[in-house]
N, C-alpha and C positions, 0 to 999 in steps of 0.2 A: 327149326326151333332152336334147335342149339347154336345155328350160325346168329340172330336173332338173338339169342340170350348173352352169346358173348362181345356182340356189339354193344348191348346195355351194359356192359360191366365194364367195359371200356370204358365206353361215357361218363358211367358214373366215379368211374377211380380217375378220368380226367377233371371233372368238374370240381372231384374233393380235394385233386393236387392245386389246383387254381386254385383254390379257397385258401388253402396249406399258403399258398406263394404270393397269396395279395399283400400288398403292403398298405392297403386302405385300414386307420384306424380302428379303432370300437369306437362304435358314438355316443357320447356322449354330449350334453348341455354345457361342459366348462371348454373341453376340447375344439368343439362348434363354435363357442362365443354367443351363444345362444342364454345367458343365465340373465336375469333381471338386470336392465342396466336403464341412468338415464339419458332421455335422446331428445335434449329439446328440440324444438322446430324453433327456428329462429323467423319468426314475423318481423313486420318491422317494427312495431311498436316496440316488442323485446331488446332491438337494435340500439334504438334513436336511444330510449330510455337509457340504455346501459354505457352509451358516449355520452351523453348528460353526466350521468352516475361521477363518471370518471374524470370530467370536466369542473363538475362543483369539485371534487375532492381536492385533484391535484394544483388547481390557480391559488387557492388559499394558501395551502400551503409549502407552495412557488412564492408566492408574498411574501412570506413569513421570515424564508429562509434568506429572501434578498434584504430583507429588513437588516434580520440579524447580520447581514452580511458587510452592511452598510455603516453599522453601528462600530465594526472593529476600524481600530486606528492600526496604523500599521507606517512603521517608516523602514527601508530597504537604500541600502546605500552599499555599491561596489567601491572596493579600496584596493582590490590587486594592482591596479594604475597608477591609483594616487599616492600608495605610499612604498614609489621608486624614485628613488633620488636623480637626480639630474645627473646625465653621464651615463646611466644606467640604460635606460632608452630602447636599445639597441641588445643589451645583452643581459637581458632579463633573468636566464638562466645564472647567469654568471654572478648576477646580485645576489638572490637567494641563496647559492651555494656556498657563497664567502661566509669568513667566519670572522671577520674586519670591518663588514659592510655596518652603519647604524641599521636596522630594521625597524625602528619606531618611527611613526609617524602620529597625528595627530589629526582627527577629524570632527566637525563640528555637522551636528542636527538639529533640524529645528522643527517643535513639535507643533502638526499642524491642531489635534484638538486635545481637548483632556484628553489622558491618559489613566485609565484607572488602573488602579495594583488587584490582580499580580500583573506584570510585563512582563513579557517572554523576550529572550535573548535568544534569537536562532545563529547559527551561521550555516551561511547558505555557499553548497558546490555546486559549482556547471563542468559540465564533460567529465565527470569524475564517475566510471562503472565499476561500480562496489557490487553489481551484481555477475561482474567475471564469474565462471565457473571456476577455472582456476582458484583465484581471491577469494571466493566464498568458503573453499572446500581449505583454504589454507589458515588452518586453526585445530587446536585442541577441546573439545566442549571438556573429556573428562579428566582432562587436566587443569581446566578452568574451575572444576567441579570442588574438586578433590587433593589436597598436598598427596595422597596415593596412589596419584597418578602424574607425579610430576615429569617422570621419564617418559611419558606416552605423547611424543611427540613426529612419530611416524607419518602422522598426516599435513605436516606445520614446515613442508620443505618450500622455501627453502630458507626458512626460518625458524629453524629446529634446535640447530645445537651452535653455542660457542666453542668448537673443541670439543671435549668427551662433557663439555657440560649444558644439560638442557637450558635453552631460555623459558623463562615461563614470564608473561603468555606468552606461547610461542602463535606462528605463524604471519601471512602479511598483514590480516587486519589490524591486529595488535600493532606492527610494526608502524604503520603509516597512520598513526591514531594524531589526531588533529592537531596543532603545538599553537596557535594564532593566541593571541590573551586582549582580553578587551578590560580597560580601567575608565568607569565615566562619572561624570564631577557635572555636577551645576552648581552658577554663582562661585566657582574657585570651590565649592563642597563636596566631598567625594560621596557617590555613589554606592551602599553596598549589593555586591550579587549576590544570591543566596543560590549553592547547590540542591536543598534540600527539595528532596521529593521530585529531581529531573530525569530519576532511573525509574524502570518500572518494579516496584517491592517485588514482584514475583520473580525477576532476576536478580535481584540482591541476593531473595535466600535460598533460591535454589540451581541458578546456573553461575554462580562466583561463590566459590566458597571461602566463610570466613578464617582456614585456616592456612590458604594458599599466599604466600607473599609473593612479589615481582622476585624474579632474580635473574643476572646475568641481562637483563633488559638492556637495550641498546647500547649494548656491549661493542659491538663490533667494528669492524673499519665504515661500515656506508650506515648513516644516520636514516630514520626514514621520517619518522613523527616526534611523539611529545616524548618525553623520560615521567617515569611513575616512580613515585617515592617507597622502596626499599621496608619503609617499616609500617605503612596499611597495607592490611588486606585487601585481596581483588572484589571483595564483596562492598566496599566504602571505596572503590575507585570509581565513581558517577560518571566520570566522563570519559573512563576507557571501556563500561554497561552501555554506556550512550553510543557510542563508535560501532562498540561488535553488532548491534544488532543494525545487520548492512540494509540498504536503502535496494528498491529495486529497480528505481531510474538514474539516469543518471545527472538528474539535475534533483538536490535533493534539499532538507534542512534538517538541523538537528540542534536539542537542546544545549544551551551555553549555560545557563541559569535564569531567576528571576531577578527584578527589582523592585521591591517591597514597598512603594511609597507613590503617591499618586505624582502625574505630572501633568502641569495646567498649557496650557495652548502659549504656543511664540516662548515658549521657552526652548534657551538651547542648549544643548548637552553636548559636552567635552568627550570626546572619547580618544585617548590614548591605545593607540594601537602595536601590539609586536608581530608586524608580519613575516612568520618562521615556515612557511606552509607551502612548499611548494607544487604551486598547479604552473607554473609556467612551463614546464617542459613537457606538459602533453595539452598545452593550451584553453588551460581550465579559465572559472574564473572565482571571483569568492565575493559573497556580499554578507554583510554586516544586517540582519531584520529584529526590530522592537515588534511587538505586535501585544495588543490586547486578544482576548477571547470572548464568544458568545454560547450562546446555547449550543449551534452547532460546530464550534471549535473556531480556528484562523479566520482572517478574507478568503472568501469561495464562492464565487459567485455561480460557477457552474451548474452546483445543486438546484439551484431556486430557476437558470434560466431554462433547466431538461424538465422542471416540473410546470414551468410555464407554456416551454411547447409540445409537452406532452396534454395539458390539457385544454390551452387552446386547438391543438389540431381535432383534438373529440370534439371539444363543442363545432368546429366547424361542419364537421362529417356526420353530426348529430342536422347541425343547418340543410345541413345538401340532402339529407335523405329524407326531412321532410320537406324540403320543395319539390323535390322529385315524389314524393308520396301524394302530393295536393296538385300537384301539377298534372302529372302524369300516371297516375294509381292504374293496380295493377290487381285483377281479384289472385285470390289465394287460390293456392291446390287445395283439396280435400284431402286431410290428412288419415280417411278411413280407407284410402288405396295406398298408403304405405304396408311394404313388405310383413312389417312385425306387428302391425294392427288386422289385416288380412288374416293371419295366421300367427296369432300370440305365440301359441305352442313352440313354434317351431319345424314342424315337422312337415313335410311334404303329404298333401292331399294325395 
């Protein structure tokens, strides 16, 4: 009895250390996955219908957007070519870098339809990566922010300081900000640009601040971009707002201004150009783009052709499953031998 008794006691101080030593949960319905969820069964009625769905939706408005797409006038003219003087040919680098060289040139456009106002004046970079990590990181925001931080130029190398004294804006973006100028005439009548409203307000007032002025700006022996005028604020500098805010391809466009005045078809536009911008030596390019707008912004044709083949490909695969449905039909499973209909609960019989 006693050998008997202490076999039991064994057992049962093994059994209660197993229990001690399971790593098997407490069960529960959220732990299990077991809580009310839903689970459709996909028929194919459910199917066909739901490529349909998605077929009327997205062709419409796939149309809509090619419409709109159609409707933008858009003229696009490269002039890093054209306006290099003969002689020059061959040593591209060496033109832009002269300080003797003319850099104007002159180019004519001719407008294929009406043009309504506003016009957008882009210019347009190729092979130009504004999104370097390097480039990117090379700038001051709270110095841009703030005259209290004008010293705070630690991040802006290696365009930080002239000597003991800060540039502000410091950094390369600042530095390489875009200097090209566009003047355009029809009929021998000049054109006005209007910068207004090409920055975005919320970096006017909050990432430029109105009490910071340039200073020490393109001071130095290597020139890179445009020069900023000494007595506005960084907060009314629209096209050094336009610049910092870097592009993430390297083929980009950025606001120049508008022109306020509608412009009728076969009319052609004078444009004076100072080409000061040098992409030649990492073999960029630069184009000159007018463009109207529509409801969904520029020419883009992409939007309207990904919603044409996204909802022509439904209606097709809505087609194929029901001639495979008529053709070839298939009875259904009975959905009261599913696991969770068998036993809503959960729980093991």
């Amino acid at each position: 009895m006693n050998a008997k008794g202490s076999a039991g006691d064994e057992g049962s101080e093994s059994s209660s250390s197993s229990k001690k030593n399971s790593k098997r949960p407490k069960y529960s319905r959220f732990t299990q996955q077991e809580l009310p969820a839903c689970k459709p069964i996909l028929t194919p009625g459910w199917v066909i219908s739901t490529f349909i769905a998605v077929g009327i939706v997205f062709i419409p408005i796939g149309l809509a957007s090619l419409s709109a797409s159609e409707h933008v006038v858009e003229i696009s003219h490269r002039y890093d070519r054209d306006c290099v003087p003969e002689g020059f040919d061959n040593d591209l680098v060496g033109f832009i870098q002269s300080t003797t060289t003319n850099k104007t040139c002159t180019v004519t456009l001719t407008v294929p339809k009406q043009m309504k106002q506003p016009i957008y004046i882009y210019y347009q970079l190729d092979n130009f990566y504004q999104n370097h990590r390097r480039y990117v990181k090379s700038r001051s925001d709270k110095q841009l922010r703030s005259k209290e931080y004008e010293r705070d130029t630690s991040s802006c190398a290696p365009e930080a300081t002239n000597g003991d004294v800060p540039i502000v804006p410091c950094g390369l973006i600042a530095w390489s900000l875009f200097n090209d100028t566009y003047q355009f005439s029809v009929n021998e009548k000049s054109l006005q640009v209007s910068k207004k409203g090409i920055a975005w307000e919320s970096d006017q007032k909050h990432k430029f601040g109105s009490d910071v002025y340039p200073q020490n700006f393109q001071s130095g022996g290597l020139i890179g971009g445009a020069k900023l005028n000494s007595s506005i604020p960084l907060s009314e500098q629209v096209d050094l707002i336009v610049w910092m805010r870097t592009a993430a391809l390297p083929t980009f466009r950025k606001l120049f201004g508008k022109i306020e005045v509608d412009l009728e078809a076969s009319q052609r536009i004078s444009v004076a150009i100072e080409n000061n911008y040098n992409t030649y030596s990492f073999g960029g390019k630069k184009k000159l783009v007018l463009s109207t707008t529509s409801w969904i912004g520029g020419k883009n044709e992409f939007l309207g052709v990904a919603y044409l083949t996204v909802g022509g490909l439904c209606l097709f695969l809505a087609i194929c499953f029901i001639l495979v449905y008529v053709i070839k039909p298939r009875p259904l499973g009975d959905p009261s031998y599913l696991s969770w209909n068998r036993n809503p609960a959960g729980h093991m019989n």
